[in-house]
ZAMARGU-4260 file (C-alpha; in steps of 0.2 Angstrom, whole numbers, plus 5000, padded with zeros to 4 digits):
<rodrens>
0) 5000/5000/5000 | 5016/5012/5003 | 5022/5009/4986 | 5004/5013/4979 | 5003/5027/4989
5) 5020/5034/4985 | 5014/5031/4965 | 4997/5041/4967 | 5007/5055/4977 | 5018/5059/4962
10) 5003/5055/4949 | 4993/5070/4961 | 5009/5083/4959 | 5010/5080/4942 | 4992/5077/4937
15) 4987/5091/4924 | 4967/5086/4920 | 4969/5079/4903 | 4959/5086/4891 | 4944/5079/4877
20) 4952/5069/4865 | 4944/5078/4848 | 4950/5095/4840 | 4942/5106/4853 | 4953/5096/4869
25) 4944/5107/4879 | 4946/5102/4898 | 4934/5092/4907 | 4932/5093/4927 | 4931/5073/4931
30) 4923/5079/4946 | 4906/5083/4937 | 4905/5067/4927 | 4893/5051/4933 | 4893/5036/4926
35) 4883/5038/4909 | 4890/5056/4904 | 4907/5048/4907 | 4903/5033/4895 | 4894/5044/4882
40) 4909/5057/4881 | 4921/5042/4878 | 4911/5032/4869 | 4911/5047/4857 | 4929/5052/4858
45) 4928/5068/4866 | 4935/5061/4884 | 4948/5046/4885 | 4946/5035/4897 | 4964/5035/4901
50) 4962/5054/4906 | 4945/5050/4918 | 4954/5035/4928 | 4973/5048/4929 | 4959/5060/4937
55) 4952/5048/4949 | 4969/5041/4954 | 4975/5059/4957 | 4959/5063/4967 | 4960/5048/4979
60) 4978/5052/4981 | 4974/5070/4986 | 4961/5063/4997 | 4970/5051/5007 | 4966/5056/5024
65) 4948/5053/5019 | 4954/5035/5020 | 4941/5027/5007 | 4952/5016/4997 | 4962/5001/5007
70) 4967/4995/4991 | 4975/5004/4973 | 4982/4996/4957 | 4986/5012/4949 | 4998/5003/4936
75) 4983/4992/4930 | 4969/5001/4931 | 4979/5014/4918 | 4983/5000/4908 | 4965/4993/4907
80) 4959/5010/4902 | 4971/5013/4888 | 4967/4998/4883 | 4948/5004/4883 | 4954/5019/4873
85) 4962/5007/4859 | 4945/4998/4857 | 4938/5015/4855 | 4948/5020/4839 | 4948/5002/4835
90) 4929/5005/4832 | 4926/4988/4845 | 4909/4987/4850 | 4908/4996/4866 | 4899/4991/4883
95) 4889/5003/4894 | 4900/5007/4907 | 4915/5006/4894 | 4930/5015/4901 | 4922/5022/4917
100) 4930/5019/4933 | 4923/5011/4948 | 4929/5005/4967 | 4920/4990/4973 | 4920/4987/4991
105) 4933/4975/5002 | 4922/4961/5002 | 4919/4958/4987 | 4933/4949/4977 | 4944/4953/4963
110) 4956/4942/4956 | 4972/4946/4962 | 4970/4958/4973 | 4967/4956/4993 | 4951/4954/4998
115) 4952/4958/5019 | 4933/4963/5023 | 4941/4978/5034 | 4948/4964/5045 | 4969/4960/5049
120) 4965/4942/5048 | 4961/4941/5032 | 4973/4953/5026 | 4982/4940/5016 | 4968/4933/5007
125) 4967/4934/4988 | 4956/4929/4980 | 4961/4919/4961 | 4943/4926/4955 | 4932/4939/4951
130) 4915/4940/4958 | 4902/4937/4945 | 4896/4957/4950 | 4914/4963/4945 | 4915/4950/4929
135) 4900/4959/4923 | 4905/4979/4926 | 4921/4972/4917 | 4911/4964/4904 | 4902/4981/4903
140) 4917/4988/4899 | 4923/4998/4918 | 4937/5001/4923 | 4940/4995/4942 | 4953/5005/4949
145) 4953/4999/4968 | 4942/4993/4984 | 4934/5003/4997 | 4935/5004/5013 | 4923/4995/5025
150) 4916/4993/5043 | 4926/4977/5048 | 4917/4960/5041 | 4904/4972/5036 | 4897/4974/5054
155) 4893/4992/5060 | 4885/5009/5055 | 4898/5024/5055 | 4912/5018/5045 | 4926/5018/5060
160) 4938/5004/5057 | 4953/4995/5071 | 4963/4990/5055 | 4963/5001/5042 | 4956/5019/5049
165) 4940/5027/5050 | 4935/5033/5036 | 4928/5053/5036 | 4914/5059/5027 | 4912/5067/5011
170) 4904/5083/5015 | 4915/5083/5034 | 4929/5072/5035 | 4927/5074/5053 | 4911/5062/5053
175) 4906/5046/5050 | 4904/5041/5031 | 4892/5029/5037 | 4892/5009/5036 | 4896/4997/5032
180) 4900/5003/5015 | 4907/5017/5020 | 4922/5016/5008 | 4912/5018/4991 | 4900/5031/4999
185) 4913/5041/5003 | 4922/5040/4988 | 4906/5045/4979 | 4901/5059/4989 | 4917/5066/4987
190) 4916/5064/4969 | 4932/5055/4968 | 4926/5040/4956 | 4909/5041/4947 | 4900/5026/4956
195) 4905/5008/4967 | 4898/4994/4974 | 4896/4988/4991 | 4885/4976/5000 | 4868/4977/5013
200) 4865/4966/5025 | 4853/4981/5038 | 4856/4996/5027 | 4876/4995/5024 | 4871/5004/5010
205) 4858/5016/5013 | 4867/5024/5027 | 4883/5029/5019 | 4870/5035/5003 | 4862/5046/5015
210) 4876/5054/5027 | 4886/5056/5008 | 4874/5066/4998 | 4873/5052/4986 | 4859/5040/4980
215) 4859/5020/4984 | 4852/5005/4979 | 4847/4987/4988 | 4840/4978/4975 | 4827/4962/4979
220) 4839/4948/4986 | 4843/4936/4971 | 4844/4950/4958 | 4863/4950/4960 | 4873/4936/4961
225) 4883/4935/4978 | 4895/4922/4975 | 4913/4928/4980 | 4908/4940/4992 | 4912/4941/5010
230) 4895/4934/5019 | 4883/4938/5033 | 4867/4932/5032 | 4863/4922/5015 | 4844/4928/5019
235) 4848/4947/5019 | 4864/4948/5010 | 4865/4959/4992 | 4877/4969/4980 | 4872/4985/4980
240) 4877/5001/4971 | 4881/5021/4976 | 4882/5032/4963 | 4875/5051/4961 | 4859/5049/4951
245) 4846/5036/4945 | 4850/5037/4931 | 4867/5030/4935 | 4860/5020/4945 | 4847/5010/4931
250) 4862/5010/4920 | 4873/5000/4932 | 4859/4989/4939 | 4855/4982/4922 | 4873/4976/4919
255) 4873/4968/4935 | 4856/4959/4935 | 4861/4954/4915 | 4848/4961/4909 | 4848/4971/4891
260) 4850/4989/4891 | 4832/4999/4892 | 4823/5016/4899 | 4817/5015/4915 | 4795/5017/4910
265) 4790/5035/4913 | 4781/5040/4929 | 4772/5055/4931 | 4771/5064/4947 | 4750/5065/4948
270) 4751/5045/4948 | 4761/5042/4962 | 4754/5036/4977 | 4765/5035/4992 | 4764/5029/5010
275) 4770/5038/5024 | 4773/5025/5039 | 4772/5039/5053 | 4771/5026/5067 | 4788/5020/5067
280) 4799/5027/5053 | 4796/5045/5058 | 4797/5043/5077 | 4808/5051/5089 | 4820/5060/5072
285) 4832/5073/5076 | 4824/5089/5071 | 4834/5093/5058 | 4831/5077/5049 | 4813/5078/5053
290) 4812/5097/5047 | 4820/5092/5031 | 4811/5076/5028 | 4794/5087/5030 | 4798/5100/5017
295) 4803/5086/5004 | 4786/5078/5007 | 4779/5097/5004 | 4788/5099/4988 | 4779/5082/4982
300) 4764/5086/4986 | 4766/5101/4976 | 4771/5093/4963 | 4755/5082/4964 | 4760/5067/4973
305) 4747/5059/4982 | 4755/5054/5000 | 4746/5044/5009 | 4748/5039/5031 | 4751/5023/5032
310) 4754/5011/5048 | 4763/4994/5048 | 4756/4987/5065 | 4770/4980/5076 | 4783/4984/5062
315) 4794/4986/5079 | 4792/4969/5087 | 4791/4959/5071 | 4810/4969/5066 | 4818/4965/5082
320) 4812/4946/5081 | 4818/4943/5064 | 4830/4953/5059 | 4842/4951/5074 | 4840/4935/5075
325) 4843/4930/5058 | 4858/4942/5055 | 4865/4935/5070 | 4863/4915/5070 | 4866/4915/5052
330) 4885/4921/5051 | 4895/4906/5062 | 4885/4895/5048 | 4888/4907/5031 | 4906/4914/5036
335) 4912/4895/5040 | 4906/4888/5027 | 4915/4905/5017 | 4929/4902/5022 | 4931/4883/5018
340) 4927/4886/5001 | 4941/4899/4999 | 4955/4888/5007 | 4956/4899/5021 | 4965/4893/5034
345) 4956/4902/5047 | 4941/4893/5060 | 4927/4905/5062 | 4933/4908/5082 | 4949/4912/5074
350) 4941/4924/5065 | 4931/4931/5079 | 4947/4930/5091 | 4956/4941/5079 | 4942/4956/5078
355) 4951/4972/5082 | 4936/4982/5083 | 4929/4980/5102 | 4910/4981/5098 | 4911/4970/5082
360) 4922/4956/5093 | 4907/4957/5109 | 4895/4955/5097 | 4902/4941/5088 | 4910/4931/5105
365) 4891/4935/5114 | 4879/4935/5102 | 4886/4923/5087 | 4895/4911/5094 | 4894/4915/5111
370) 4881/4910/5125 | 4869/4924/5119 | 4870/4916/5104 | 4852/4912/5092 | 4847/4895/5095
375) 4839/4885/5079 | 4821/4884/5087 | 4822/4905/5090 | 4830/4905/5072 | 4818/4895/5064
380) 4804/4905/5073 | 4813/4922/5066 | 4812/4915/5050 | 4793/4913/5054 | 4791/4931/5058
385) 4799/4937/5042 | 4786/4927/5032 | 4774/4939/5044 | 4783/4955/5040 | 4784/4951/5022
390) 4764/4949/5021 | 4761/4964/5031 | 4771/4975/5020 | 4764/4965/5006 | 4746/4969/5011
395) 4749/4987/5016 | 4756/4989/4998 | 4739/4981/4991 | 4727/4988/5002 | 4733/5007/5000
400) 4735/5003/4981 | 4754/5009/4984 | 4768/5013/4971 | 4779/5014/4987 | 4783/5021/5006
405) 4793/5037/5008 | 4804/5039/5026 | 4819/5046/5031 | 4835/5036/5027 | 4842/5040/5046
410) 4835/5046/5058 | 4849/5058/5062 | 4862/5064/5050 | 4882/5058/5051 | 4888/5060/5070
415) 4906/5067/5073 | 4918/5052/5072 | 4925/5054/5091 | 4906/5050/5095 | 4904/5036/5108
420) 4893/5019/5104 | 4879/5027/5114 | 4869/5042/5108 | 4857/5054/5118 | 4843/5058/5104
425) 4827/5068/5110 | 4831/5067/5129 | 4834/5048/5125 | 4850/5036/5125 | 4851/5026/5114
430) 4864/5014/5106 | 4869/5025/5090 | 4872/5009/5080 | 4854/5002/5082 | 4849/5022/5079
435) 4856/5023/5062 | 4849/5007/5057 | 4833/5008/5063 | 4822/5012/5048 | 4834/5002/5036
440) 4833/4985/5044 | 4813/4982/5041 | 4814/4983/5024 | 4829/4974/5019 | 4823/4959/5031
445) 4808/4960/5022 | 4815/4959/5002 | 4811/4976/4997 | 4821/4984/4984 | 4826/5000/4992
450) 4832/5016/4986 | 4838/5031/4996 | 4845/5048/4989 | 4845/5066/4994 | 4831/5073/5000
455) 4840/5091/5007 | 4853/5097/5017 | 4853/5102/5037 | 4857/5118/5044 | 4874/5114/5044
460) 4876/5109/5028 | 4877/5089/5030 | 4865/5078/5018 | 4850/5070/5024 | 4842/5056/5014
465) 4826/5050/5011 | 4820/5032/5006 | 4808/5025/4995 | 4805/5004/4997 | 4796/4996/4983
470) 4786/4978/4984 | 4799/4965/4981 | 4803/4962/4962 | 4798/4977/4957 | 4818/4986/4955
475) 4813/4993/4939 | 4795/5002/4942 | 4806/5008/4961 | 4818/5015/4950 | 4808/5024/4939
480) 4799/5030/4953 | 4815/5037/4962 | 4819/5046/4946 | 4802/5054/4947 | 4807/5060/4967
485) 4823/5064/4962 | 4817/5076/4948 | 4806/5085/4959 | 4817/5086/4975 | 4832/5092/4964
490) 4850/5090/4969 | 4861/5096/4984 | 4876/5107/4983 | 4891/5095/4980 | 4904/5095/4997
495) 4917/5109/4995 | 4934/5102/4985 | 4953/5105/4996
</rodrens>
């Protein structure tokens, strides 16, 4: 990592922004480019994508004490896009993402390089493969230029890692970025890369989407393929993706679900009909969230959105009983068996043994493998409850004839990274973990593709996001439907460049 960082230090002094290939050269600010204006502009010729991935490079260099990347192949991820380059005047035919970099997350393998999951005990694991997500963006034509950074073995809300450093947040690097894809929503929220994949198990997405400014996507579970990726829970598990629009968004969810290239179906505003689940998702906010959530609801409403109060009875009880206790009995089973089918010399109590962060190794010594562990019968009966969870939202979708629910990401925006585990919010202390992911846990437990992107910014300029979950299998129609939100919510001010 020195010898990389060494490289992308001399690559930042050096770095002039390379222009447009084409007769004009004018200059293009990489920092203002998502995914599908990067591809069009080298797709046509105007940008190379040997210029894009030298500006990324020089960017995550400048922006090392951000600490987003735990892993860089500068040397190769230049190669591979000059070699995107030569297919472009070669006249090759060109995938989607062709020549656009992206950072996956440190769970999530790529051949050759390591693959830790935020953790020191696998630090020496690399994999020989990639992950079929990562064989399709290359497929697609991207350019992967490192991995992100991560709550270690994916456990954890804020982005603070034992191993590898906390990682700081876009708009204040002084906060969390959020967890446990912290890494890639950092790195997007700076605008240092145009989009990356990370994984959600409670809301490891979601949450870094939100505290970054950036918008993020948990598909229905099976849409992605999740082989050669770190596990949790096989239930809950997905690939997800963070990127700065939709539209980005739509574009990188199709290569990764396989699926041919098409427009998301137009939604009008007037025919939207979303539910508000007051009872639980908007309890106890902190103010500022709850002020900012309330004047995004009033700008839909103008816009002619019908919004409709909605309550999922005992949404509460039915989240603790299954969700815990299926994201906590089904590691020791899913890790183990991980780890035996990458030749990983490692038991699972080694791994836990070895857990530098104190309140991922408590959890996993007490409540995983521990005497607090889950038994089978109170796992099997969790199980049971999420077959109840997913019929009550199922039925709350049918009987309020309901496109989908609308509710604060988090209900408090990114905390300063000094912040203790416990939280006092609204006169109440509270475990900041299980505050953050709160109103993220129900709906990933409960298989619903869930988006979550800007909604507005507090009075102290930090990003507050705003979710929108969709009936399971229905990624396309949510997608649309974000675009709709996005579209009349607008944009927030991108965080200031050093």
């Amino acid at each position: 990592m020195d010898s990389i960082r060494s490289f992308l230090a001399t690559l930042a002094a050096s770095f002039l922004i390379a222009g447009c290939a084409g007769p004009t050269s004018a200059p293009v600010d990489p920092a203002s480019l998502g995914v599908a204006q990067a591809a069009a502009l080298i797709r046509s010729g105007q940008l190379t994508s040997t210029a894009l991935t030298q500006a990324v490079l020089g960017d995550i260099a400048k922006r090392q004490d951000m600490k987003t990347m735990v892993y860089v192949d500068a040397a190769g991820a230049l190669d591979k896009a000059r070699r995107r380059d030569a297919e472009v005047r070669a006249g090759a035919r060109l995938g989607p993402l062709h020549g656009v970099p992206f950072v996956v997350k440190d769970n999530i393998h790529v051949a050759g390089w390591p693959n830790a999951a935020g953790t020191s005990s696998l630090k020496a694991f690399v994999p020989t493969e990639d992950a079929p997500v990562v064989q399709r963006l290359r497929a697609a034509g991207a350019v992967i230029v490192g991995k992100a950074a991560m709550t270690e073995l994916a456990l954890g809300s804020s982005g603070k890692n034992w191993n590898f450093g906390d990682v700081g947040n876009a708009y204040d690097p002084a906060r969390f970025a959020g967890g446990s894809s912290s890494g890639t929503g950092a790195a997007v929220g700076a605008r240092l890369v145009p989009a990356g994949l990370g994984t959600d198990t409670a809301g490891s997405i979601h949450i870094p989407s939100s505290f970054n400014g950036t918008v993020g996507y948990r598909p229905s579970v099976g849409r992605y393929p999740t082989n050669g990726v770190t596990p949790i829970s096989a239930t809950l598990d997905t690939v997800g993706i963070i990127a700065r629009s939709v539209a980005d968004i739509a574009l990188v969810d199709s290569v990764l679900a396989g699926e041919p290239q098409a427009a998301l179906p137009a939604v009008s505003a007037p025919t939207l009909r979303l539910g508000v689940p007051r009872n639980y998702f908007y309890a106890d906010l902190d103010p500022e969230t709850a002020r900012v959530t309330e004047l995004a609801l009033a700008k839909l409403r103008r816009a002619g959105v019908e919004l409709i109060d909605v309550e999922l009875a005992d949404i509460e009880t039915l989240n603790q009983k299954a969700s815990f206790n299926i994201s906590r009995f089904e590691p020791k089973r899913d890790i183990a068996a991980y780890l035996k089918a990458n030749g990983i010399d490692l038991t699972i109590e080694q791994l836990a043994n070895a857990i530098a962060d104190p309140g991922v190794k408590a959890l996993w010594i007490n409540a995983i493998l521990g005497p607090g562990g889950v038994s089978e019968q109170t796992y099997r009966e969790a199980l049971d409850t999420r077959t109840r969870m997913i019929a009550l939202y199922k039925e709350t979708f049918a009987r309020h004839r309901l496109d989908a629910l609308i509710y604060p990401t988090t209900p408090m925006p990114a905390q300063s990274l000094q912040s203790g585990p416990m939280y006092t919010l609204n006169g109440k202390q509270q475990v900041m973990h299980l505050i953050y992911i709160r109103n993220t846990f129900p709906g990933a437990t409960a298989d619903l593709p869930g988006l979550s992107m800007p909604s507005g910014s507090d009075a102290r300029g930090l990003p507050i996001g705003i979710k929108l979950d969709a009936p399971t299998g229905n990624d396309r129609r949510l997608l649309a439907i974000g675009s709709a939100v996005e579209a009349i919510l607008g944009s927030i001010a991108p965080p200031p460049r050093p």
